[in-house]
C-alpha positions, 0 to 999 in steps of 0.5 A: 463536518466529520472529522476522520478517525480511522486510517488504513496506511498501507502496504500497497498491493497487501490488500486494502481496498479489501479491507476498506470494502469491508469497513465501508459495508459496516452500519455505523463506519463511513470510509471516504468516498476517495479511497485515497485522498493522500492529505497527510502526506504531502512531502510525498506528493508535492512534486507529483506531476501537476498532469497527473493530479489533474487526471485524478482531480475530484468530481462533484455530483449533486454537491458530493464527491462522486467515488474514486479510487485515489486523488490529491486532497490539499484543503481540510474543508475539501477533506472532511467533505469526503464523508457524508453521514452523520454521527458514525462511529467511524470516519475512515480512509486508507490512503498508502502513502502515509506509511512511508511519508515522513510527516503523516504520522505527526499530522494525523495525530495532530488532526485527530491524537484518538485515531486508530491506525491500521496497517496490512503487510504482506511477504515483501518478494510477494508484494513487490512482484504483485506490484510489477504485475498490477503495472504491466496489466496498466501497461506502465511497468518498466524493468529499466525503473527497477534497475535503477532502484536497486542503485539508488534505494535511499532516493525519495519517492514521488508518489504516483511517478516513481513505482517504489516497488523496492522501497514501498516493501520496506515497512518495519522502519516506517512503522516506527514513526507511528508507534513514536507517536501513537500508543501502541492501543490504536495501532493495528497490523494485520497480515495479508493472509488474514483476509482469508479467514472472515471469522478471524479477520472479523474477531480482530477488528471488533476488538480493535475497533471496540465495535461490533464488525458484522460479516461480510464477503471479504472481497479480493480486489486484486485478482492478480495476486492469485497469480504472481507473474506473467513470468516468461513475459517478465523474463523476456523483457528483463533479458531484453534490457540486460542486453545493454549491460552485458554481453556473451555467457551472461546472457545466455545463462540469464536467458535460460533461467526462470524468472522468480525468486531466485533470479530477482535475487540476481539482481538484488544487492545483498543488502536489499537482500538483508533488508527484505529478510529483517520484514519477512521476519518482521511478518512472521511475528505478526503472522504468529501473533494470529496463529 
């Protein structure tokens, strides 16, 4: 069985479905036929709700995995049969949740010490607010969440039940427990806006890979990101809970108020304020890095 030694861990809503399709049109580089199989991560999804890890269970076509964007893998036999082909020079996955996990970087590495580890990373207000976009198009989004995340940010994330959408743009101190472990060789960070730019973004990984990265369409899976907000939508929602909170002026000031940055900072505390100004410039060096 193949043995995976490739790894895109995160961000969500940065772009790695993109960048798994393009590592997956590579000849000699098999990407999982489930994107995200969340094998290494399992204090995050232990408590996941067993309905809906069953929605997600795997399905068999002739013996093989049939494809699917995420599911919960728990046995090794069944995840190293998530590839097919043989003698690749790559066997990789990119499951989000191994960013924040506390235990996936040390059970990589344990599995597989030679692994190469990607991550892509976006503006944090950027992708917290795709993140509530993508929610609302599924019809799951519920301000009252976001809310209650302000208040209690230290509280653990159960993956595919609690949105996370402060904490999950929170990356430079999850990133440090792979670079703990891994040398700092194998560790790659791309910026969101290098998808961009396909001779760059193919320069990059021929490199870091030490392999040919042929060219190919890169494929902006998330069109949603070309427009941040539904912002009316966004606002009239926020004031509609709001209203159980405060009363008289607040209100009405709140309710002529566009809802963007500024008014996200409203809400903010300052220190997820200050969190979230330590990754925008955590992002600016690694966007220099490309420049």
């Amino acid at each position: 069985m193949a043995k995976a030694n490739l790894f895109i861990i995160g961000a969500p809503k940065c772009g790695t479905t993109s960048l798994y399709d393009i590592l997956n049109s590579q000849e000699a580089i098999e990407m999982s036929s489930v994107k995200e199989p969340h094998f290494f991560s399992k204090d995050l999804t232990e408590n996941t709700p067993i309905n809906i890890k069953k929605r997600k269970k795997i399905k068999y076509k002739n013996r093989k995995i049939t494809k699917r964007h995420s599911s919960y893998i728990e046995s090794r036999e069944v995840y190293e049969s998530l590839w097919t082909n043989s003698n690749q020079a790559y066997y990789g996955e990119a499951s989000p949740s191994y960013l924040y996990s506390n235990i996936a970087a040390e059970e990589i590495f344990r599995y597989n010490p030679n692994s190469k580890i990607i991550v892509i990373l976006r503006n944090p207000y950027e992708r917290l607010f795709s993140h509530i976009k993508a929610d609302r198009l599924r019809g799951r989004y519920d301000i009252s969440l976001l809310l209650k995340e302000v208040q209690h940010l230290n509280q653990k994330i159960i993956w595919d039940l609690d949105p996370g959408y402060i904490r999950l743009s929170l990356y430079s101190k999850n990133l440090q427990s792979f670079y703990n472990i891994f040398p700092s060789k194998n560790i790659l960070i791309l910026p969101f806006q290098i998808l961009k730019d396909q001779g760059k973004l193919q320069q990059i990984l021929t490199l870091f890979l030490d392999y040919p990265i042929s060219k190919t369409e890169i494929i902006h899976s998330n069109r949603s990101d070309d427009q941040v907000l539904g912002l009316k939508k966004y606002q009239h929602e926020l004031v509609r809970f709001m209203k159980n909170l405060v009363i008289g002026n607040s209100i009405n000031s709140l309710q002529k108020k566009v809802m963007d940055r500024k008014l996200l900072d409203s809400i903010l505390t300052k220190d997820i304020k200050e969190l979230f100004l330590i990754e925008e410039k955590f992002l600016r060096n690694v966007e220099n890095k490309y420049d």
